[in-house]
Backbone bond lengths (Angstrom), bond angles and torsions (degrees), N, CA, C in turn:
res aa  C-N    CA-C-N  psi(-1)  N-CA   C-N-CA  omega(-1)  CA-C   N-CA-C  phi
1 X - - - 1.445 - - 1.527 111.19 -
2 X 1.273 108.61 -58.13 1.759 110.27 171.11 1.384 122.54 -88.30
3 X 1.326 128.64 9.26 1.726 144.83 142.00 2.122 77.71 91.99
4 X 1.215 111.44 85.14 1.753 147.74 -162.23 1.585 76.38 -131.50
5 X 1.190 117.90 139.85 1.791 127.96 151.40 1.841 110.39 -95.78
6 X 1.667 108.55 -34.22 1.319 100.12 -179.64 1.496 95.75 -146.87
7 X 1.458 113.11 -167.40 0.885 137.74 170.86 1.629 111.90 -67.81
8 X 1.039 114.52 -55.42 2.036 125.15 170.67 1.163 101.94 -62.90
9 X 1.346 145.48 -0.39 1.072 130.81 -165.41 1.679 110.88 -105.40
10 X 1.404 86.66 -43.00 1.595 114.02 146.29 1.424 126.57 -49.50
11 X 0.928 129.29 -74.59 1.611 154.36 -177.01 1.661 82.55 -53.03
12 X 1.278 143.25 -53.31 1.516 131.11 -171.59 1.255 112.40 -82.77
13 X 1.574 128.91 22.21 1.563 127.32 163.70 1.391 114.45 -86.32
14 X 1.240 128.49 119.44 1.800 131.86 -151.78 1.401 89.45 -76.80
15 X 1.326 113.64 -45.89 1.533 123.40 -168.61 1.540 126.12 -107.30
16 X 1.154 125.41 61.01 1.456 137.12 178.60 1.559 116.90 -23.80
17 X 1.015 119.12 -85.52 1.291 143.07 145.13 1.249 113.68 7.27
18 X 1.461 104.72 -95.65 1.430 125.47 147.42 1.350 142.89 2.90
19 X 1.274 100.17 -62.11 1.642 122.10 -153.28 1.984 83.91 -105.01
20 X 1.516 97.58 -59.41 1.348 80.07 -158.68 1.919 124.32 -96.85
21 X 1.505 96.93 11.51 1.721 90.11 -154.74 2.359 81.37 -119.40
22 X 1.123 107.93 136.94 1.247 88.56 176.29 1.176 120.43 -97.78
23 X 1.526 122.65 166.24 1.051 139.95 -127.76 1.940 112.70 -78.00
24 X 1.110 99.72 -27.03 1.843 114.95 163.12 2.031 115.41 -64.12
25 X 1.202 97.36 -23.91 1.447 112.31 -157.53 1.929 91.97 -103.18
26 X 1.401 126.76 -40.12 1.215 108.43 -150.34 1.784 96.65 -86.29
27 X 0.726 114.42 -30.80 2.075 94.71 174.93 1.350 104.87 -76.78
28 X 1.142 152.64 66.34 1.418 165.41 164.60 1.234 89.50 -150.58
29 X 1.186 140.64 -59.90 1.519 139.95 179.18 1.448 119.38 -23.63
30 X 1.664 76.08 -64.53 1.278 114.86 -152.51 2.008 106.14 -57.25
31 X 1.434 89.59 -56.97 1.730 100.28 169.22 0.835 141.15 -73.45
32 X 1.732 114.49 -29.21 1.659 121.74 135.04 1.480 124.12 -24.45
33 X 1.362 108.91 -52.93 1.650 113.02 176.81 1.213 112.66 -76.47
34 X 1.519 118.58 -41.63 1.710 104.28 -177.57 1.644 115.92 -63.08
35 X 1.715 106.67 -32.81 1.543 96.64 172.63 1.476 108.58 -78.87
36 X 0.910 145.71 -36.58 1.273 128.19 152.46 1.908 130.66 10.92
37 X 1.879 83.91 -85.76 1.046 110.34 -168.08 1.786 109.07 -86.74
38 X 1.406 103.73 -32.24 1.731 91.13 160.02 1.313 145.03 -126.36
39 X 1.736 93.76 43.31 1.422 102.67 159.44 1.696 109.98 -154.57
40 X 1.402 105.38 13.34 1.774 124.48 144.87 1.786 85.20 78.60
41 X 1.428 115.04 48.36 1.465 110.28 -177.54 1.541 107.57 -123.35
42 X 1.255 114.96 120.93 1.562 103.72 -173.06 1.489 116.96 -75.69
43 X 1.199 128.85 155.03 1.324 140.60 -160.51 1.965 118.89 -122.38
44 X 1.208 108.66 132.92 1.415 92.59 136.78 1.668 126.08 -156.70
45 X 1.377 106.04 159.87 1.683 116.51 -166.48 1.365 110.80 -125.71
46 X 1.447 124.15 156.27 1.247 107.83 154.25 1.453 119.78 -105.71
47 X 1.228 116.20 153.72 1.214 137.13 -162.54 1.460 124.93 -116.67
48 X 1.296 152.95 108.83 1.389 149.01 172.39 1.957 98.59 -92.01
49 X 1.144 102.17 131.23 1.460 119.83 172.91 1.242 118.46 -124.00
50 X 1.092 112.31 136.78 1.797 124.95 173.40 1.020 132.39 -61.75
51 X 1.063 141.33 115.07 1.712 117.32 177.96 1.198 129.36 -89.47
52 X 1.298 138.53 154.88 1.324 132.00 177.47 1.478 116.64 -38.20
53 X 1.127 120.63 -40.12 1.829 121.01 -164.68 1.360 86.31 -89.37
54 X 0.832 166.30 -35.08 1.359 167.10 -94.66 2.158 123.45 39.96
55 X 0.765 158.55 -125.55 1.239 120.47 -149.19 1.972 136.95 51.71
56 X 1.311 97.18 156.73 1.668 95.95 176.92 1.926 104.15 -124.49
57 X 1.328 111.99 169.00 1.336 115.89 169.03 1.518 110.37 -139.28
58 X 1.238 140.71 147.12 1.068 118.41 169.99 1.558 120.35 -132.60
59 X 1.298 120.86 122.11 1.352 118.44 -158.84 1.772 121.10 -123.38
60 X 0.771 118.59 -177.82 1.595 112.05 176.25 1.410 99.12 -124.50
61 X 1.335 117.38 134.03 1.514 122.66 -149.75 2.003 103.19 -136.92
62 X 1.618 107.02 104.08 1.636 101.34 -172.93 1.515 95.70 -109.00
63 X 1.339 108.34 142.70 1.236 140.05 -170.92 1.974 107.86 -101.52
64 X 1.104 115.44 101.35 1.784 103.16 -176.26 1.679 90.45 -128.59
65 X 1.826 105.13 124.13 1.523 109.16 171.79 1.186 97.87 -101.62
66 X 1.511 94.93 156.78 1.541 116.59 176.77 1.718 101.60 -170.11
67 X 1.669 98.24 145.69 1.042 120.96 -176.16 1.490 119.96 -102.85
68 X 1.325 103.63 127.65 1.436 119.96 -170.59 1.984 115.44 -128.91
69 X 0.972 107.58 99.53 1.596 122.98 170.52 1.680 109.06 70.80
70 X 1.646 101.42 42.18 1.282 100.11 -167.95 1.595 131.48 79.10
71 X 1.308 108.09 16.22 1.920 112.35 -171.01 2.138 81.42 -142.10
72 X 1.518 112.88 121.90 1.485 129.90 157.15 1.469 100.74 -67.05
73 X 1.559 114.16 119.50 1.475 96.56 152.78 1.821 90.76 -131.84
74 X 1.568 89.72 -164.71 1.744 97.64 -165.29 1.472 96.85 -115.74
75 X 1.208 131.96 137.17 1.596 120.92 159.57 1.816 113.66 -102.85
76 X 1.184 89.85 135.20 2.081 105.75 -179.53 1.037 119.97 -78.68
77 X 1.382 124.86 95.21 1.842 93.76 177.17 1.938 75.06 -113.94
78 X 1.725 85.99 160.61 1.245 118.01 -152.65 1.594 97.86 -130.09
79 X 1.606 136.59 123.14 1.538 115.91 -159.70 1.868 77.75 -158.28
């Protein structure tokens, strides 16, 4: 979707956020996820993301936490 070759390629961006979500879009993100994760409420926002080549995408982005073996994480679906 954001022109990624792999998974590591991904995983080696220091700045997620940053790099890939633009700059109108990432504090909506951003607070979407913190309520999320600390008050276990699912979310959704829309989101414009960057792509590697340059280009934009723009998506609607839901946030659902859930707890698994004692560790909160968030799941992305991206539509």
């Amino acid at each position: 979707m954001l022109g990624y070759k792999s998974p590591k390629e991904w995983a080696d961006i220091k700045d997620p956020v940053g790099e890939c979500v633009e700059k109108a879009s990432q504090k909506a993100l951003i607070m979407t996820y913190r309520n999320a994760m600390e008050n276990l409420a699912g979310g959704c926002v829309d989101v414009e993301w960057k792509k590697k080549g340059g280009g934009k995408i723009k998506t609607k982005v839901i946030l659902v936490p859930f707890l698994f073996e004692g560790h909160l994480f968030a799941l992305h679906f991206l539509y």
